[in-house]
N, C-alpha and C positions, 0 to 999 in steps of 0.2 A: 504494500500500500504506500502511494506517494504520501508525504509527510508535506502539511500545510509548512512546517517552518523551513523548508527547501526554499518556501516562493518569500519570504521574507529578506529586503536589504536590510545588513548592515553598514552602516557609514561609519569610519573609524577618523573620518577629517576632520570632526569636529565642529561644535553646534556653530559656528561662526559661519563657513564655509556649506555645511553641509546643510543649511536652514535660509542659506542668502537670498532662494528667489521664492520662498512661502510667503503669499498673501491670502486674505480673506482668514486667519485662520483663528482659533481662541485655545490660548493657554491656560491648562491649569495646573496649578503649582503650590509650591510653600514657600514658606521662607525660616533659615536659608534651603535654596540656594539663591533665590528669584531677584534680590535687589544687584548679588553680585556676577548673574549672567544676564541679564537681560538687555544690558547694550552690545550685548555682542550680536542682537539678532538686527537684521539690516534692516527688514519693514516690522513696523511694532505690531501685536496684534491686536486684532479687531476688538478684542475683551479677555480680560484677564482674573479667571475666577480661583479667589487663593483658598484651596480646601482646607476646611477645617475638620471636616468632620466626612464618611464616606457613608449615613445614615440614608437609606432609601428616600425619605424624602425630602434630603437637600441637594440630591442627587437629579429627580427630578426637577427639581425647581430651577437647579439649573439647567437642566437639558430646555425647558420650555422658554427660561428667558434668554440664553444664546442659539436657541435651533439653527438660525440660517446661516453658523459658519460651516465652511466647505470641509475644514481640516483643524481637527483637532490634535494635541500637541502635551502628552502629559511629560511634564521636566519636573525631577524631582527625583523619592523615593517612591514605594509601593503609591501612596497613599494617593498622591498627584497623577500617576502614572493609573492607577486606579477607576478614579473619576473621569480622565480623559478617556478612558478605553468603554465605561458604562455611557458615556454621553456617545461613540461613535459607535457604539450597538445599537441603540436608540435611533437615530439620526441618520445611521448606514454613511455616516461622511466618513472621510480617509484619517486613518488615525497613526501617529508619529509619535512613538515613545525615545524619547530620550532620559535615560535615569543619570543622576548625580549621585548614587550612590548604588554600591551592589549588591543589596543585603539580601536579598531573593531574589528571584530568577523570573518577581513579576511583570518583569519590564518586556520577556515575550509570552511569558503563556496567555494565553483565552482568555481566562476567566480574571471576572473583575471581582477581588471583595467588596463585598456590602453590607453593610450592619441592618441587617431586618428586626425589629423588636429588641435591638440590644445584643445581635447574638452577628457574629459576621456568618454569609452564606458568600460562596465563589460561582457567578451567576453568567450567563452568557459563552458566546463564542466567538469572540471578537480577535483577530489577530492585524498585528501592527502592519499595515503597507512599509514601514519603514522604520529603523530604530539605530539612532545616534550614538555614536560612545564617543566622547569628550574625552578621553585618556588626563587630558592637565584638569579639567573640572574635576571626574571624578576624586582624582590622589589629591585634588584639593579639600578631600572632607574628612572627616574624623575617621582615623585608621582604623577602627573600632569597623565601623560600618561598612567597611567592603572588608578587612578579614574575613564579616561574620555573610562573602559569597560563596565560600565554602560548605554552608549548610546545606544545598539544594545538589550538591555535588556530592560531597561524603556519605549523602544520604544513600548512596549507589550499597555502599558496603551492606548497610543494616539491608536495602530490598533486595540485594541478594541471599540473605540468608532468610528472608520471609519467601522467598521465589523454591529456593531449594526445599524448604521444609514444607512448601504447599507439592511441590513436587513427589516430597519423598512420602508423606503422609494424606495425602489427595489426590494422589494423581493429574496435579498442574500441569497442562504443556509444559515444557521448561526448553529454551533456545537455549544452546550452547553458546552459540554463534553471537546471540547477543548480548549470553551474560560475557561472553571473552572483551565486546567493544568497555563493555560497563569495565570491566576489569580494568582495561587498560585507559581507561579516564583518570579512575584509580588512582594506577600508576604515575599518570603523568601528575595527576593534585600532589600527592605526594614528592615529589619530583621539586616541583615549585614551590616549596613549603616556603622555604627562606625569602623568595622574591614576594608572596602573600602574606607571609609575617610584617615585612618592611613596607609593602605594598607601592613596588618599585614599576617603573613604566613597563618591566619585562612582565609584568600580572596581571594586568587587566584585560589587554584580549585574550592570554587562556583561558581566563577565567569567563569571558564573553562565550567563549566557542566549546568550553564544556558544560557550559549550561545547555546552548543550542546542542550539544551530539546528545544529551541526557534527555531532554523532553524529544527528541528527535525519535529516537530508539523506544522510547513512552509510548510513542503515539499510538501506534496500532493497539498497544494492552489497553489503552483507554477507552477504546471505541468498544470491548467489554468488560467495561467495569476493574480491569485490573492496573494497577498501580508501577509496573519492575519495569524496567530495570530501574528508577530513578527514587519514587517515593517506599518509604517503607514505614512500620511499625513507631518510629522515630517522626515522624510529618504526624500519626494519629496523637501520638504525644503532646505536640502543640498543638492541633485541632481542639482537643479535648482541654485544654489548659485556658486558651481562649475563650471557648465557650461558658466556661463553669466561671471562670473570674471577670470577664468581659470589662479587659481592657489591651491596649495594646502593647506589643510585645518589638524586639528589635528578631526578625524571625530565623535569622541565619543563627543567631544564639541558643534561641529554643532548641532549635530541630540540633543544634550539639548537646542538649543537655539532653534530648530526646534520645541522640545516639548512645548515649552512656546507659542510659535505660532501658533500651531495646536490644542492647549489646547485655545486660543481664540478665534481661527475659531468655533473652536463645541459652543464654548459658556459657556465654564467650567470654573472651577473654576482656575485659571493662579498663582496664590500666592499660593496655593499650591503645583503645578508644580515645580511653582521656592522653595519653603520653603524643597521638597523633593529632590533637587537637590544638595540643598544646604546641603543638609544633607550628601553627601556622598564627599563634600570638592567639588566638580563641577564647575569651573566660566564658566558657560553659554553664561556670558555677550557679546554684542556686540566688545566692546571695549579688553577685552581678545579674545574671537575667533578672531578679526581683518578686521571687517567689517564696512562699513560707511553708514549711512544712507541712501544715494542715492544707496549704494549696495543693501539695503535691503528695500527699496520699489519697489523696482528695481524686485527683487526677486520675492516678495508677487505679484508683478501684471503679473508675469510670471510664475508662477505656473501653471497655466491651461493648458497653450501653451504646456509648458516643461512635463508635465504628457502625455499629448494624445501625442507628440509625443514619447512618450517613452513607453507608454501604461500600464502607470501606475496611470488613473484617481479614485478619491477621490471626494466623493458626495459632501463634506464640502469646495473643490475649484471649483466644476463643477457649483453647483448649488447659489453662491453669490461670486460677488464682493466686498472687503473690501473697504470700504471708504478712504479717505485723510484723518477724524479724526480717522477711525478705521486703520491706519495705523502706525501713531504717536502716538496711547494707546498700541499696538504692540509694536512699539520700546521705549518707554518708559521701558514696562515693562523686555525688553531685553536690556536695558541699566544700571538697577539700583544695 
């Protein structure tokens, strides 16, 4: 099956260059980054709506009071990038992600989050006609926030071993062939550790182009419900953690504290989960991401719930419950 992010440009020249002849279009954004890029863009745009919130109906409201721009333009993180992509579902205008930051990999998938009733849902199927990487923007934000591109990437490990075990105990299809590409993404994240620790100009377009081969190699499992080689056990971790505390998280940190978790559930090896994390500058930790113990057993023992109704179940929460002391060797090892 052709894969929609095939037909997707990336421009790596730069929002200056690669934005010079957009007219008619509306931006939406935060700040920062917005007061310290927005002379770089040649024609200003048409309206400039600074999201604050990505609740269904501020969402709308905007859609109804910018409808007649041609091209929409989300610069920013998830959140900007977000609202731009629900306004060009809506509207079916052309939509241009440009991120300033790499902390998930929302800047090409589909689906836009929305906060419906307080709770986020990932709604539509919207992909980017085009998507900017600023290389000097981005390494101009807080190092924090593109280390934590690696969560959408590492995630590869933890859905490889929910892939194998639905395999061994299900009878999963299981592709060799394209657990071998996920392997060697793998590879190379690990490879780059030091250049993503520093987050040096040699990191950001790998880091651009193993997100793109990860959802790439997704694609077809998604079109039945299944999740590998990209998301795993580790992505339901922060779904559920969302949901139950409803507020927001920085996501590439979750989904590493989610790996430490889901790396104990299978029964692996957890210290070096963490020793790899660690390796590319990562705080994982409880206590950095900003969660409280009672959040997070909280979590763990709603996992299952939170999967089947989402339908997104995992053999390794379907089929055992973690204990009271396997719950506190969990958060030990997410606290230290």
């Amino acid at each position: 099956m052709s894969s929609p992010f095939s037909r997707i440009r990336v421009d790596y020249r730069g929002i200056q260059e690669a934005l010079s002849d957009l007219e008619d279009y509306v931006v939406f954004t935060v700040e920062p980054p917005w007061s310290s890029v927005k002379g770089l863009l040649a024609y200003p745009p048409t309206e400039t709506v600074m999201v604050a919130e990505v609740d269904l109906a501020t969402l709308d409201a905007n859609t109804s009071r910018v409808a007649h721009a041609r091209t929409a333009v989300g610069l920013g993180g998830g959140r900007a990038v977000d609202a731009a992509k629900y306004f060009a579902l809506k509207t079916g205008c052309r939509f241009v992600s440009v991120p300033t930051i790499l902390a998930a990999d929302a800047y090409l998938t589909p689906k836009a989050g929305v906060r419906i009733d307080g709770v986020v849902n990932y709604i539509g199927d919207k992909f980017a006609d085009e998507i900017v990487v600023d290389q000097k923007v981005i390494r101009g934000a807080p190092k924090r926030l593109n280390r934590a591109a690696i969560g959408d990437i590492y995630s590869a490990r933890i859905s490889l071993m929910d892939w194998r075990k639905a395999r061994d105990e299900a009878g999963e299809e299981y592709d060799p062939a394209v657990a071998a590409e996920a392997e060697a993404v793998l590879a190379r994240l690990m490879a780059l550790a030091p250049e993503i620790r520093d987050v040096t100009e040699g990191a950001i377009r790998p880091l651009v182009e193993m997100h793109m081969t990860l959802n790439t190699l997704q694609f077809p499992y998604l079109q039945h419900g299944r999740f590998w080689p990209q998301e795993g056990t580790e992505h339901l971790f922060f779904y559920t953690l969302e949901k139950l505390v409803g507020r927001p998280f920085v996501h590439g940190d979750v989904i590493s504290t989610g790996a430490v978790v889901a790396t104990c559930l299978h029964g692996g090896d957890a210290e070096k989960t963490r020793a790899d994390l660690r390796s590319f500058g990562v705080d994982f930790t409880a206590g950095a991401v900003g969660i409280t113990f009672d959040e997070f057993e909280k979590t763990i023992r709603s996992m299952k719930r939170v999967g089947k109704e989402a339908g997104a179940e995992y053999l390794v929460v379907e089929r055992g419950a973690p204990s009271e002391s396997d719950i506190r060797e969990m958060w030990w090892l997410v606290s230290q």
